[in-house]
C-alpha positions in Angstrom: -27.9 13.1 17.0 -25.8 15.2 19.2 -22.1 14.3 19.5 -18.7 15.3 21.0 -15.4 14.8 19.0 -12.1 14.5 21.6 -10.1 17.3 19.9 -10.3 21.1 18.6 -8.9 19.8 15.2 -10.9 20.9 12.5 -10.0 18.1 10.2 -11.3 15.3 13.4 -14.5 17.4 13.4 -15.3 17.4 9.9 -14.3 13.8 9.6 -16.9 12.7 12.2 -19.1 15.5 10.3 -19.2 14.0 7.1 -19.0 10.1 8.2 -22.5 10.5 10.1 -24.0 12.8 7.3 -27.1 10.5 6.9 -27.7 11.3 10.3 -27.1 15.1 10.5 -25.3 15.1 13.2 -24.7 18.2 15.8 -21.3 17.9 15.9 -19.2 19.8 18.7 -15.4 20.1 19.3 -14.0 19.4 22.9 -10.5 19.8 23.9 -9.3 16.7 26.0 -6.7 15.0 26.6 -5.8 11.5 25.5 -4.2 10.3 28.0 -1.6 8.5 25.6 2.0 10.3 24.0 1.4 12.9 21.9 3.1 10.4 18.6 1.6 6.7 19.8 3.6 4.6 19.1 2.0 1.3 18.8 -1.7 0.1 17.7 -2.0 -0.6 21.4 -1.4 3.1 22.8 -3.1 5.1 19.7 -6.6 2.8 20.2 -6.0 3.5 24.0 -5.6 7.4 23.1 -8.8 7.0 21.0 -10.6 5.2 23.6 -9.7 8.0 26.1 -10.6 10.6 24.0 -14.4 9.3 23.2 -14.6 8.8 27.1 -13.4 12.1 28.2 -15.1 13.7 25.2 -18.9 12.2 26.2 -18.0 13.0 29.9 -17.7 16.6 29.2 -20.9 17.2 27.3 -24.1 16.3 27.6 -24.6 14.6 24.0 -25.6 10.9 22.4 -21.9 10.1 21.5 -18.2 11.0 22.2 -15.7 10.4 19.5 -12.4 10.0 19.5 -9.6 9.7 16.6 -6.0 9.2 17.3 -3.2 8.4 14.5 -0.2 7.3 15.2 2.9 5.0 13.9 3.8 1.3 14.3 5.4 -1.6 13.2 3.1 -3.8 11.5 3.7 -7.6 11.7 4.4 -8.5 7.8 5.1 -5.0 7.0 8.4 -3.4 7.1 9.9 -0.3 8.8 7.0 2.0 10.4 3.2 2.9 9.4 1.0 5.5 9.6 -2.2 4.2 11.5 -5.1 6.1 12.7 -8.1 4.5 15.2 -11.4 5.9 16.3 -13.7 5.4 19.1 -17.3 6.0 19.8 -19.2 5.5 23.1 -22.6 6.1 24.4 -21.3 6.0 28.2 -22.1 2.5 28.4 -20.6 0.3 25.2 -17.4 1.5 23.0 -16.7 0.9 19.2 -13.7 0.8 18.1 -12.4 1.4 13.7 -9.6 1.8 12.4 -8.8 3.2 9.0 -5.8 3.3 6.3 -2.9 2.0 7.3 0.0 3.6 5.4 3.9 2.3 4.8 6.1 5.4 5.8 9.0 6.1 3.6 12.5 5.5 5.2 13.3 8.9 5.6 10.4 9.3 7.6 10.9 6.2 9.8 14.2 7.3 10.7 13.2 10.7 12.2 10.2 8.8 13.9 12.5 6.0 15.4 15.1 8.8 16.4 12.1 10.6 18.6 10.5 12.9 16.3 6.8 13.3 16.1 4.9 12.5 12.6 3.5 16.0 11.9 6.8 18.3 12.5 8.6 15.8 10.2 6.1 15.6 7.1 6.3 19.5 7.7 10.1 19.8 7.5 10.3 17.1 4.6 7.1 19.0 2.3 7.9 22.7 3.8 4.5 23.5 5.5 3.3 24.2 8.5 0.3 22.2 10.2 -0.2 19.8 7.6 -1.7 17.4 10.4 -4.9 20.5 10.2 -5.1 20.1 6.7 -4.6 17.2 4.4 -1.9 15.2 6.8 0.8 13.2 6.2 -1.5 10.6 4.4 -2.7 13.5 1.8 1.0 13.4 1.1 2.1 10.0 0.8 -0.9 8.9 -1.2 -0.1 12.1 -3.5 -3.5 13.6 -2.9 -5.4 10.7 -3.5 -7.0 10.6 0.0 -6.3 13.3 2.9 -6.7 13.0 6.7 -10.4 13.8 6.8 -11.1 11.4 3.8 -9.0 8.4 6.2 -10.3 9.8 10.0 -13.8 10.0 8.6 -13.6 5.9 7.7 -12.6 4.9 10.7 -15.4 6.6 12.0 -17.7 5.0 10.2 -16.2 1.4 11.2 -16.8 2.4 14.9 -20.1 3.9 14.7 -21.2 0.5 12.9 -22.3 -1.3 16.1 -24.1 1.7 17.0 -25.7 2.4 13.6 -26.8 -1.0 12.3 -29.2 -3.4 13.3 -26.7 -6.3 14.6 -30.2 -8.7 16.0 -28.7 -11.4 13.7 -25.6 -11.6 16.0 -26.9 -11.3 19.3 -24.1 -8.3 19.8 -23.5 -4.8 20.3 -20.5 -2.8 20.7 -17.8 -3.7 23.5 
C-alpha cells in the first residue's frame, strides 16, 4: 500500500505510519497546502483543511491513498471556552473518509491568546518554553501530561478514516463518501 500524507511533518507521517502498520504501508511526505488558515478555527474549516490536504496530497503522487490531518481549535456545543480538535482524511481519488480524533478542553490561558488571534503552536511554545512542540509531542502531549502525544491522537483519527477503506462494510451496502 503506497500512500501520500499532506504535510512534511514528521509527527503526521509517522502517525499515518504506525495507524496502517498491519498493512506496511509506503509512506511518503508531500508538502501541500490546505487550503484552510493556518489555526482553523472551526470543525467545519479544519475537516475542509484535511479534506484538501488528502486531495492535493493523492493528486501529487502516484500512490493508493492521500492523507490528510489537520488540528485545529473550536467551540464545542456543551463544552465551554475552546478545544483542541484534530481531523483526518483519506481518499483513493474517487471516495473520501473522514476521522476525527481526541478532542481536548484548552485551559483559559490558552483560549485567550487563541481568541485574541494567536496560533495554537506559538502559544503552547511560549506557555511550556520550547520551540516546535507541534513536531514533537504537541499541545495535547502537554495538556494530557504525557499521557497521549500528537502522533498517538493524529494516528487515531487515521485509523477512523481509513475504516471505510479497510473493512468489509457488505453488511451496510456503503463505502466511504
Amino acid at each position: 500500500m503506497e500512500v501520500a500524507v499532506g504535510s512534511e511533518n514528521p509527527v503526521k507521517a509517522a502517525a499515518v505510519s504506525r495507524a496502517l502498520e498491519p498493512h506496511e504501508p509506503a509512506v511518503r511526505a508531500v508538502g501541500v497546502d490546505s487550503g484552510v488558515a493556518e489555526q482553523p478555527r472551526s470543525v467545519a474549516d479544519t475537516v475542509a483543511g484535511a479534506e484538501t490536504r488528502a486531495r492535493r496530497a493523492h493528486a501529487a503522487a502516484a500512490v493508493d491513498y492521500g492523507v490528510g490531518l489537520e488540528g485545529g481549535v473550536a467551540r464545542i456545543d456543551g463544552v465551554s471556552g475552546l478545544s483542541l480538535i484534530m481531523w483526518a482524511a483519506v481518499t483513493d481519488g474517487e471516495s473520501i473518509g473522514r476521522g476525527g480524533g481526541p478532542t481536548v478542553p484548552l485551559p483559559d490561558p490558552v483560549a485567550t491568546r487563541l481568541s485574541a488571534g494567536a496560533e495554537l503552536g506559538p502559544v503552547m511554545d511560549a506557555l511550556v518554553g520550547a520551540d516546535g512542540l507541534a513536531r514533537r509531542e504537541g499541545a495535547i502531549g502537554v495538556l494530557t501530561d504525557g499521557a497521549i502525544d500528537r502522533t498517538r491522537a493524529l494516528e487515531t483519527a487515521v485509523v477512523v478514516a481509513f475504516g471505510p477503506f479497510l473493512a468489509s462494510h457488505d453488511a451496510f451496502g456503503s463505502g466511504p463518501g
